[in-house]
C-alpha positions, 0 to 999 in steps of 0.5 A, spaced: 245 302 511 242 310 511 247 315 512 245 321 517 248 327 512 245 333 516 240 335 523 239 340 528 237 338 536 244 334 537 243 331 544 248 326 545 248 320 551 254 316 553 252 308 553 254 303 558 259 300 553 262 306 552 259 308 545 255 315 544 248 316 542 247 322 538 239 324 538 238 329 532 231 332 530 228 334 522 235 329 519 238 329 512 239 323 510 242 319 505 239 312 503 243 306 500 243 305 495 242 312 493 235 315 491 233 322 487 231 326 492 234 323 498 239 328 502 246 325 499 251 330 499 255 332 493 262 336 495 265 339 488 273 341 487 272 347 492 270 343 497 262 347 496 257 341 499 251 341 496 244 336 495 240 336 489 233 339 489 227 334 491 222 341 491 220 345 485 216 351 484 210 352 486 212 348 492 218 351 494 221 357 491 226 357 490 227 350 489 230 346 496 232 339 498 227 338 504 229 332 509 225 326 510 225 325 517 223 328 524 229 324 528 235 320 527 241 316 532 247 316 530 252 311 534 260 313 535 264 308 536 268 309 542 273 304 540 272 306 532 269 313 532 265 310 526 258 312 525 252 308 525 245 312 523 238 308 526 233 310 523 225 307 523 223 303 517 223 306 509 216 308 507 214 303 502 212 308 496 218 313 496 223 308 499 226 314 504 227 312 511 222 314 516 223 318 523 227 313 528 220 315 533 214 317 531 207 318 535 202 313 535 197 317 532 201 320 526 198 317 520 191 321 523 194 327 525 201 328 521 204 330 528 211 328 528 216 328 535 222 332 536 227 330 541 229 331 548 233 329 552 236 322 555 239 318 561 241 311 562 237 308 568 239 302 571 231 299 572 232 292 577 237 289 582 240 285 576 244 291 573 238 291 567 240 297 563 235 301 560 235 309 556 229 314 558 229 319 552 223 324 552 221 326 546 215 332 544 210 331 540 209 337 534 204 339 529 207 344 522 204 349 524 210 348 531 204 347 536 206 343 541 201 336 544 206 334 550 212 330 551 212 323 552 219 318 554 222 313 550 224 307 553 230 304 549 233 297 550 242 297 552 245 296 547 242 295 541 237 301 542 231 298 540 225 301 541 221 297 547 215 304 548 212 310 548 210 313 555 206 320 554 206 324 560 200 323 564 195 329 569 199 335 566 195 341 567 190 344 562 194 350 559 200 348 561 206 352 558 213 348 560 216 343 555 218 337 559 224 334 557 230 339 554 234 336 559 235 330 564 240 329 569 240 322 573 243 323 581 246 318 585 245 311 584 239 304 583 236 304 590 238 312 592 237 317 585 233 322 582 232 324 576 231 331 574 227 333 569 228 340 565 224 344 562 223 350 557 217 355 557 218 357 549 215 364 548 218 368 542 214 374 545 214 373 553 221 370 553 225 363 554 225 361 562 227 354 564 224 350 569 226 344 574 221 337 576 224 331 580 221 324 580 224 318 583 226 313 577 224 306 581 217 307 580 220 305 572 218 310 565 210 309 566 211 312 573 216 317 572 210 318 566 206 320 571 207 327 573 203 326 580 209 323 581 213 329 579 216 335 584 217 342 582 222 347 585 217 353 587 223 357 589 224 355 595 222 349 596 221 342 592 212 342 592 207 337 588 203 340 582 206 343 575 203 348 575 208 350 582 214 351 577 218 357 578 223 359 572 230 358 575 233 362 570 231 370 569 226 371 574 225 377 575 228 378 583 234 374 581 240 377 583 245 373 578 240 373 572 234 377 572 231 378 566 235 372 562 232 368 556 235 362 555 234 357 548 229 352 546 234 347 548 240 347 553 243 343 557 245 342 565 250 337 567 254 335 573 261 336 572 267 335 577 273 341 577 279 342 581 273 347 585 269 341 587 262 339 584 258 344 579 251 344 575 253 347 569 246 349 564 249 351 557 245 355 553 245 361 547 242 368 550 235 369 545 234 376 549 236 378 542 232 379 536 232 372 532 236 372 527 241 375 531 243 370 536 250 368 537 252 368 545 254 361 548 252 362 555 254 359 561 251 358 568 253 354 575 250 352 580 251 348 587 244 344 586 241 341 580 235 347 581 240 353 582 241 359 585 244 359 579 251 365 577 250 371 572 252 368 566 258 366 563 259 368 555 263 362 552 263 364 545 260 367 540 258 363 534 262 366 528 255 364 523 251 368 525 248 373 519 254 369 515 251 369 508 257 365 505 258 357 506 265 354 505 267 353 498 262 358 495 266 362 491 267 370 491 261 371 486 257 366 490 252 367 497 247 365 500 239 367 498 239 369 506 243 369 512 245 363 517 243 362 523 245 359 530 241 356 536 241 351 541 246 349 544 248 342 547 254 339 552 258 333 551 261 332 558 263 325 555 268 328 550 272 332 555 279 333 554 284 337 557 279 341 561 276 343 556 268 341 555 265 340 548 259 343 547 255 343 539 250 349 536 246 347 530 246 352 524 240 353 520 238 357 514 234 363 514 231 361 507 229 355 505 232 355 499 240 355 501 238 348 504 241 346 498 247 347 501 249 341 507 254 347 510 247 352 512 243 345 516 248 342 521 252 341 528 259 345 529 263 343 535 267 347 540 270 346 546 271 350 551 276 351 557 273 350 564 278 351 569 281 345 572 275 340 568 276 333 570 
């Protein structure tokens, strides 16, 4: 079985037998048994990880390991903690694992799908259980096609369908799917669905839709069926969204970028019942970021409070990873984005939030500690 060795999106789901789900975007992946080339990790005496090179001059240079696959599950067992990696089939020719989801049209286009994030949704009044997981369609030059949501089935996680969201309006700049939060219960639920206008320029702004999950994947694929918060009032019509962060009238958070990727998630506390988006302030120059942001709210579309600074990733700008030696550094510098909940893993009132880190150059990818999740946790007062 391949093993996962390194990825960044890190979503993760609680499944219905009280494992976990990790989704991970481009995943470094060490195959069994072992091909050159493959994203195998080495770990030497002074606990320094590295990959072999499987890109050379003129391609790369400085040559770099480059990984294989757009998107990857790991499975953590509740009862083991055992990880289990799924991943879709080898290729024929290389022998590598391939991408656990990819476009219908990839072997044309050569897009590939980055993760989004994912429910599990009861979808009968027998208790059948399926797990709705957005995924968004990107090219390599990172233009972005649309989302589309996978239909996995409980438990084994295979994969039934790919369902891309339909009547979006021409021009349309949100990205749907960066986060999910599934109210309520079967016969009376909502499903939100976040998205993020991702402009490096003109800022990061999340935005909120609602649907009703009884209509099943194809109908919660269809966006005529979707409602948008307009700052006031829930209304038909994407193109109605408002940003529910970082508007300019705000009075909590007027002018806030958020990151690509956050998450928002219903928590319970000895004060009652809080929406909580996490997320990494990007107002600063990209590079730069480092800033774990919280927000709260009493509904799902805000108001949502002035943030919160949790952390600040103490990666950022590093040039060194663990077990480099004094007269070692990196090429480049690290850096640090997209932050994700984790509310499964809550303990002692602390909930666990992951970052992934990523290399400024390409060739420090060499080194599996500059291209992967770390983990926090974070005290919240009274967390249940």
């Amino acid at each position: 079985m391949p093993g996962w060795t390194g990825a960044d999106s890190s979503y993760s789901v609680l499944l219905p037998s009280g494992d976990s789900a990790f989704f991970f975007s481009d995943s470094y992946v060490g195959e069994y048994p072992t091909l050159s080339g493959d994203g195998t990790v080495s770990t030497n005496s002074n606990g320094l990880r590295t990959r072999a090179a499987n890109c050379g001059a003129p391609l790369c240079n400085p040559p770099t390991n480059l990984y294989h696959a757009h998107n990857s599950i790991v499975v953590q067992s509740a009862a083991t903690g055992q990880l289990s990696t799924l991943m879709g089939p080898k290729d024929l020719t290389s022998g590598y694992s391939t991408s656990y989801f990819v476009p219908a049209t990839a072997a044309v286009t050569g897009h590939f799908y980055w993760m989004g994030d994912s429910v599990v949704v009861q979808v009968d009044s027998t208790g059948t259980k399926k797990l709705w997981t957005f995924v968004m369609e990107w090219d390599s030059s990172f233009n972005y096609y649309g989302s589309a949501i996978a239909q996995l089935s409980l438990p084994s996680l295979a994969l039934e369908s790919i369902t891309l969201l339909s009547n979006v309006p021409s021009g349309n700049v949100v990205h749907w799917g960066t986060a999910m939060w599934l109210d309520g219960s079967y016969g009376n639920n909502y499903l939100y669905v976040y998205g993020i206008e991702d402009n490096a320029q003109n800022g990061r702004f999340p935005f909120i839709a609602l649907t009703n999950p009884a209509v099943g994947v194809s109908g919660v694929a269809n966006t005529n069926n979707w409602y948008v918060w307009n700052g006031n009032s829930w209304v038909t019509g994407l193109t109605n969204a408002v940003q529910i962060i970082g508007a300019p009238n705000d009075p909590n958070n007027a002018g806030d970028y958020v990151s690509s990727e956050y998450s928002v998630k219903k928590i319970h506390s000895s004060a009652g019942t809080t929406y909580l988006l996490v997320a990494q302030d990007t107002k600063v120059p990209f590079g730069t970021w480092k800033d774990i942001t919280l927000y709260s709210a009493c509904r799902p579309q805000g108001p949502f409070s002035a943030k919160d600074v949790v952390y600040s990733t103490p990666e950022t700008g590093s040039t060194k990873v663990p077990g480099m030696t004094s007269s070692q550094s990196l090429a480049g510098i690290i850096l640090t984005y997209n932050p994700h909940a984790h509310p499964q893993f809550t303990s002692n009132g602390q909930l666990l939030i992951s970052y992934d880190l990523n290399a400024s150059n390409s060739g420090d990818l060499l080194y599996a500690d500059t291209y992967r999740p770390k983990f926090i946790r974070v005290k919240i007062a009274g967390l249940k």
